[in-house]
C-alpha positions as CSV (number, residue, x, y, z in Angstrom):
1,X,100.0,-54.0,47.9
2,X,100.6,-55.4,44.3
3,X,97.7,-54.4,41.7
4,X,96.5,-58.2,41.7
5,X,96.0,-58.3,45.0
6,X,94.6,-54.9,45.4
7,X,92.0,-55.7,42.8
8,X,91.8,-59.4,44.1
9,X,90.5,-57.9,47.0
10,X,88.2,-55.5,45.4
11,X,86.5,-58.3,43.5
12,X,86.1,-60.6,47.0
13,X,84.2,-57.5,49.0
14,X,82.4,-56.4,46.1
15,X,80.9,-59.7,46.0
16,X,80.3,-60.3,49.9
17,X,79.4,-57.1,50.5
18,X,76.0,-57.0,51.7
19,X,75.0,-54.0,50.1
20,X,74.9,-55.7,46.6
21,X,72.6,-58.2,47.8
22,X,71.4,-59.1,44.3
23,X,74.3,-61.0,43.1
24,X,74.0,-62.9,46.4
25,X,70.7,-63.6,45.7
26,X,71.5,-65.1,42.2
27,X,73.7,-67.2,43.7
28,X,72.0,-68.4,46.3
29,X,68.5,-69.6,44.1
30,X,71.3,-71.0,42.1
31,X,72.4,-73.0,44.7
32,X,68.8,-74.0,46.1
33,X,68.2,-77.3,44.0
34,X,72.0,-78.6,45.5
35,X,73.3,-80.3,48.6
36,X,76.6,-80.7,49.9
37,X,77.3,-83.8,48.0
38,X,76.5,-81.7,44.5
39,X,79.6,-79.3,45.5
40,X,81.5,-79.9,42.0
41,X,78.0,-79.5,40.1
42,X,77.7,-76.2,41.5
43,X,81.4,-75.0,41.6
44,X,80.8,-75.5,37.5
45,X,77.8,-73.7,37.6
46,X,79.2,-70.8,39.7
47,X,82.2,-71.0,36.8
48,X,79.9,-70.2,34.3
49,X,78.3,-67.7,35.7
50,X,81.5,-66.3,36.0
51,X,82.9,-67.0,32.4
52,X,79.4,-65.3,31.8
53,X,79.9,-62.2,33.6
54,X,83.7,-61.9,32.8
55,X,83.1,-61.7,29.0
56,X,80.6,-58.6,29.7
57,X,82.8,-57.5,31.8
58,X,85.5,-57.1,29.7
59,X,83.4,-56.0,26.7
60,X,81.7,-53.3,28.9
61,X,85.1,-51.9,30.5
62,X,87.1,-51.6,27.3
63,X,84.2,-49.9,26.3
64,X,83.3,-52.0,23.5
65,X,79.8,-52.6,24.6
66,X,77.4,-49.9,25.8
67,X,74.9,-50.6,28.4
68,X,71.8,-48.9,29.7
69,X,72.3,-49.0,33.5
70,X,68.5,-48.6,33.8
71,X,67.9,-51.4,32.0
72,X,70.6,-53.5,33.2
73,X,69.7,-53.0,36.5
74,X,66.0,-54.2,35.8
75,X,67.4,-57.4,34.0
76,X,69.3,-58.3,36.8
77,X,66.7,-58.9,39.6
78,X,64.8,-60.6,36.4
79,X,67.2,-63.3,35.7
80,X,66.7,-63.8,39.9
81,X,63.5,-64.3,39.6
82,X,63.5,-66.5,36.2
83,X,66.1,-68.9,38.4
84,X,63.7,-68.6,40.8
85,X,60.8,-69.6,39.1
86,X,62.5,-72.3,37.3
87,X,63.7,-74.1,40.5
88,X,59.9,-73.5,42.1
89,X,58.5,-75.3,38.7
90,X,61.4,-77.9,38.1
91,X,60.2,-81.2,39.5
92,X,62.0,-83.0,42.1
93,X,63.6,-85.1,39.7
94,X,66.4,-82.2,38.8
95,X,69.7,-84.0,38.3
96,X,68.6,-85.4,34.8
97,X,72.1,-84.9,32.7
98,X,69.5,-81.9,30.1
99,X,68.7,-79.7,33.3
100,X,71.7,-80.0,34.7
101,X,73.5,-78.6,30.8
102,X,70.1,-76.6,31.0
103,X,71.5,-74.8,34.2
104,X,75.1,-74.3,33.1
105,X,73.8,-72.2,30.0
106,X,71.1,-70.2,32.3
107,X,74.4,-69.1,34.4
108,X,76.7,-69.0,31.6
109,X,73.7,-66.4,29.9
110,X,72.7,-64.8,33.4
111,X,76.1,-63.9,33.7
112,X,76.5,-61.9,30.7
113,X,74.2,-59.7,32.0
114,X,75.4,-59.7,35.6
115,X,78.8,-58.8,34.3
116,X,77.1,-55.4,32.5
117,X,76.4,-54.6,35.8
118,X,79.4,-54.7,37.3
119,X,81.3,-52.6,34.1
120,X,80.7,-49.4,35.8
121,X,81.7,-50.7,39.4
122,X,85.3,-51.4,37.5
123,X,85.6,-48.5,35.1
124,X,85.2,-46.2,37.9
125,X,87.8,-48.3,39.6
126,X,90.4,-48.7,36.8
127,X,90.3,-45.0,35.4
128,X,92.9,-44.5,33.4
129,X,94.8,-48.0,33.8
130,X,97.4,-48.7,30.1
131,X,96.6,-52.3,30.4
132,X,93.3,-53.6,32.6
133,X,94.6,-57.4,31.7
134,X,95.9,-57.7,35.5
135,X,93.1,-55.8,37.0
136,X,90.4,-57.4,35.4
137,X,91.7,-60.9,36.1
138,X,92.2,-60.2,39.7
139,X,88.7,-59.0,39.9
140,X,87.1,-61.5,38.5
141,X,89.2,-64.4,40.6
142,X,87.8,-62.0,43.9
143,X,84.2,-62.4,42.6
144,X,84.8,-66.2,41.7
145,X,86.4,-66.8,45.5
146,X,83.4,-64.7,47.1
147,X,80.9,-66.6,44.9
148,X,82.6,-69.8,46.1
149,X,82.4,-68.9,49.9
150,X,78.5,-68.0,49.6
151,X,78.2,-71.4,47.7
152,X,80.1,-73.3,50.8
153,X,77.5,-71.5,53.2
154,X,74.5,-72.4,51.0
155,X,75.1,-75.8,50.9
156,X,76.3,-76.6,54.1
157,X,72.8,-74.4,55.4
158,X,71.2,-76.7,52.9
159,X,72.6,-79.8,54.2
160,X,71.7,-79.3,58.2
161,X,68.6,-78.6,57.0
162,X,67.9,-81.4,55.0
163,X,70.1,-84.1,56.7
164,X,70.2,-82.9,60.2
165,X,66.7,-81.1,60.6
166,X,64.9,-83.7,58.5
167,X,63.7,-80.4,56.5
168,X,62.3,-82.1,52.8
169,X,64.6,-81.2,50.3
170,X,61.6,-80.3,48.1
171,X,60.5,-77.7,51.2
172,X,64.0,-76.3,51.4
173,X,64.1,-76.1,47.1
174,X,60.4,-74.4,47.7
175,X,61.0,-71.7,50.5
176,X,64.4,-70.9,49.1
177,X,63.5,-70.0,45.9
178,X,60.2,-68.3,46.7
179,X,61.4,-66.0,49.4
180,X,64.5,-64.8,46.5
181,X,61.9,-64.7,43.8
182,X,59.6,-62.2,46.0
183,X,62.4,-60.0,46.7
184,X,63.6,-60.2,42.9
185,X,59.8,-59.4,42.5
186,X,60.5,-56.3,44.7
187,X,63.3,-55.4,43.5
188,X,62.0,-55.3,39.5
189,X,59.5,-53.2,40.2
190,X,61.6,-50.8,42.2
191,X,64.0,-50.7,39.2
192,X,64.0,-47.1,37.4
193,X,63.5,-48.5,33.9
194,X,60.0,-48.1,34.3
């Protein structure tokens, strides 16, 4: 198995993996104000996120940045629950061109910080490596496809919901984000940065 591929993979089951259930979570309330038909809106906002977290990533392995794990891993389940939040508060009118560039910097920002959380996950995993240029580009495509692949199930959940079940798209925007910002909730408090 060539390098790419081998961290190509790594990337795709970190990101699906259910263990790491945060980062689904993020993209998931991300995904809550979108339907089907919003698929190239949100495939921007998921690159974002990912331009976010790549740049942290990067930093963070190469060891130019230092993080606090502690607090990283309290910031995380808060920039959940701020997504969350924001889409329980945002009125039904949410396609307006300012939210929408509104969005793409909350990912783009979120992501820095998701990306910090990561580092570790890929410094463990690279070790030694001369040149992490392959590696880290591999990874990152992995996370990007499993991101994608969550996205797909979001929406098309969203979507027989909504069109099929005659669910209100408000309702759906409403328990979606609720039930991710209560286990965001959870999930700050259990954080060891207190």
């Amino acid at each position: 198995m060539s390098t790419f591929s081998l961290y190509f993979n790594l990337g795709l089951t970190h990101i699906l993996d259910i263990l790491g259930y945060d980062h689904i979570l993020f993209v998931v309330v991300l995904c809550a104000l979108y339907m089907l038909r919003d698929w190239r809106k949100v495939l921007i906002l998921i690159t974002a996120f990912t331009i976010g977290h790549s740049i942290t990533l990067a930093l963070a392995t190469l060891n130019i940045i230092q993080v606090n794990v502690a607090l990283i891993e309290f910031l995380i389940p808060v920039t959940i629950f701020i997504t969350a939040v924001s889409n329980i508060l945002r009125g039904q009118r949410s396609s307006s061109p300012q939210k929408v560039q509104l969005n793409y910097a909350y990912a783009l920002f979120f992501g820095l910080i998701h990306g910090m959380g990561f580092s570790n996950y890929l410094r463990s995993l690279l070790g030694k490596e001369e040149d992490i240029t392959v590696p880290l580009l591999a990874f990152n495509l992995g996370l990007e496809l499993g991101q994608v692949i969550i996205v797909a199930i979001v929406l098309v959940t969203a979507s027989v919901f909504v069109s099929i079940l005659s669910v209100a798209r408000r309702d759906w925007k409403l328990v979606i984000s609720s039930a991710v910002a209560g286990i965001a909730l959870t999930l700050m408090m259990g954080a060891k940065f207190w």
